[in-house]
Every structure is written in structure tokens, then in C-alpha cells.
N, C-alpha and C positions, 0 to 999 in steps of 0.2 A: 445195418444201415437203415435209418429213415427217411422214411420221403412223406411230406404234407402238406396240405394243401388249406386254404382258407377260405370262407366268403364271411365277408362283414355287411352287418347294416341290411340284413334278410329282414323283409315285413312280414315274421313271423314272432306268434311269441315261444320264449325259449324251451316252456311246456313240451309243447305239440312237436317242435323238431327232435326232442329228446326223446319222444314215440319211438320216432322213426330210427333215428339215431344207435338206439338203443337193440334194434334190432339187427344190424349187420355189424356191432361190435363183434371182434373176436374172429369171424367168419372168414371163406376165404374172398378174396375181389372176385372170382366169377359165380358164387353161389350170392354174394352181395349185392350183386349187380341183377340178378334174378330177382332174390327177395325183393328190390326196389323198382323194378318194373310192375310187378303186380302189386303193389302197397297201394292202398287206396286215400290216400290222407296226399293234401292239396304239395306239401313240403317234399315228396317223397322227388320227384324229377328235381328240385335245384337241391336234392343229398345225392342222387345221382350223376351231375353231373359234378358237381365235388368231388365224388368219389375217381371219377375219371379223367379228373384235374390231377389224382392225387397219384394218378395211373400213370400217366402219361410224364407226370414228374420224374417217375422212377424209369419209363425209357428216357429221356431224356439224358437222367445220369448216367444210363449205364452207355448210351452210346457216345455222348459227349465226352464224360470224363474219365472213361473207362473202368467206370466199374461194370464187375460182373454180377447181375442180376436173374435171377429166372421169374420173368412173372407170372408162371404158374404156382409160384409158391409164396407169392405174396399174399398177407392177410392184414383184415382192418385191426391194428393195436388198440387205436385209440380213435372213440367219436366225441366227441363234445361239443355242448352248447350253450353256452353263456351269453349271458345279459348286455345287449349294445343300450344304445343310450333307450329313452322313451319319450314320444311324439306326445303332448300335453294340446287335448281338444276340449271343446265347449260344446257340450248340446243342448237344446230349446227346453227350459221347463216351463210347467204352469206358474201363471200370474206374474210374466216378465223373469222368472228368474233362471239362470243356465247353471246345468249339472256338468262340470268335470271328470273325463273319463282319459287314461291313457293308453294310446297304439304302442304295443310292445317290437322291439326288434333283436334280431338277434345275430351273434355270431359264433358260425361253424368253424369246426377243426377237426380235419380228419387224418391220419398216421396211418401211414403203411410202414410194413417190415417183413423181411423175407424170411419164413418159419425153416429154422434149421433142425435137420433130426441128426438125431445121436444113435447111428447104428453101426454095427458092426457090416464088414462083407455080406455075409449070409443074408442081410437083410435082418436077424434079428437086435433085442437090443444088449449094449456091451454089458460083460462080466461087474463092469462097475457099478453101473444101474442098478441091475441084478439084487447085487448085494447088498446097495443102499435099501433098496423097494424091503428086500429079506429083513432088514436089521429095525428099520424104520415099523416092521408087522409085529416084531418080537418084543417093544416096547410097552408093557401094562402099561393104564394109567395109575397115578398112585390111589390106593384104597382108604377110603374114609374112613376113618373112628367112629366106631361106636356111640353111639350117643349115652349119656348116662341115663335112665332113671327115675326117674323119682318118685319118693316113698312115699306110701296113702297118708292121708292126712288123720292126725289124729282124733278118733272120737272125746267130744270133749265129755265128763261124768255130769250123768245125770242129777238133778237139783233134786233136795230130797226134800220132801213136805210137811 
């Protein structure tokens, strides 16, 4: 199951969240949530609170609708950040005339999903695994040919006088 979460129309350009962004993909929510505390970059508090938007979704579902969740094993899937619209300004140049610049904005998307392991009792992993990891080792890549060759060029005969 996913759970996610959105902000639109953030006065950021989509660069700079993508920093950020970029760094608690894949990770778990409470080492994310660490990472984004100490991140020094202005975006990092509204990916945080995203992120806890995105948290709070998934208690949400698990108590409303009953599903079962563990949020200790929930992880960030997916971060993204795309291009909202752009604020078109005018500033002062020499001899009357105005330079065009534009304010970028952007919008976040964050995904959770709760990491499932595939283990056996013991805690190790199953005999199927196993064998895929074994079979998947055994596989050469295929070997390239040879390349041919080629023969010195011929001395041409000397000119005779």
C-alpha cells in the first residue's frame, strides 16, 4: 500500500528541492526525518513537514480503514519535484529600460510504502532466494570476438633510375 502526500505552489525553484529531495529517497521515515532536521538548505522544514503529512496519512489509514500498517517499516519510495507554474517580474535597468526575470515554484510529491521482507522462520532468507542469487552468479556474460587483423601494407618497389 501507498500513502502520499503533496504540497503545491512552494516558492522554491524545483532545483533546490530536488537537493533535498534527493536525499531521504529510498530511506527509512525515521532516519528521513533525522536527515531533514540537520539539512541546512532553506526547503528542508516544508520536505519535513511533507514528509509528516505523508506519515500521518498512513496512521490515518491504518486506523480508519483498517488496514494494517507498521510504521516502523515504512520507507520514502518516491520524492519528487516538478515544475509549478512561474511568477514573471520586471526589474530596473539603466536608461529607463526593465530586465525580465522569473520566480520559480514548485510542487512536491512524497510516497510512502511499507518494506516487506521475504524471510524465512529462522530469520534467514528462503531457499528460493537462494537459488535465484546462485543461478543469477553462474551466468558468464557472453564473450566477444576476436577482432580480426590486419595485414601490413605493402611496400610499394622502388623507382629505378
Amino acid at each position: 500500500m501507498e500513502f502520499t502526500a503533496q504540497a503545491k505552489y512552494v516558492r522554491v525553484s524545483p532545483q533546490k528541492a530536488r537537493l533535498v529531495l534527493d536525499l531521504i529517497k529510498g530511506r527509512r521515515v525515521e532516519d528521513a526525518l533525522n536527515v531533514l532536521a540537520f539539512t541546512k538548505k532553506g526547503i528542508a522544514p516544508d520536505v519535513e513537514k511533507l514528509l509528516r503529512s505523508a506519515l500521518e496519512n498512513a496512521n490515518y489509514l491504518s486506523q480508519e480503514k483498517g488496514i494494517d500498517v507498521d510504521v516502523d517499516r515504512l520507507f520514502v519510495k518516491n520524492a519528487i519535484a516538478n515544475e509549478g507554474p512561474r511568477m514573471k517580474r520586471i526589474r530596473p535597468a539603466p536608461m529607463g529600460r526593465a530586465y525580465r526575470y522569473q520566480r520559480r515554484m514548485t510542487h512536491m510529491h512524497i510516497a510512502l510504502e511499507e518494506k516487506s521482507f521475504a524471510t524465512n522462520g529462522a530469520g534467514g532468507a528462503t531457499a528460493e532466494t537462494v537459488a535465484a542469487a546462485a543461478s543469477a552468479k553462474k551466468k558468464a556474460p557472453p564473450k566477444k570476438k576476436a577482432v580480426a587483423k590486419k595485414a601490413p601494407a605493402k611496400k610499394s618497389a622502388k623507382k629505378k633510375k
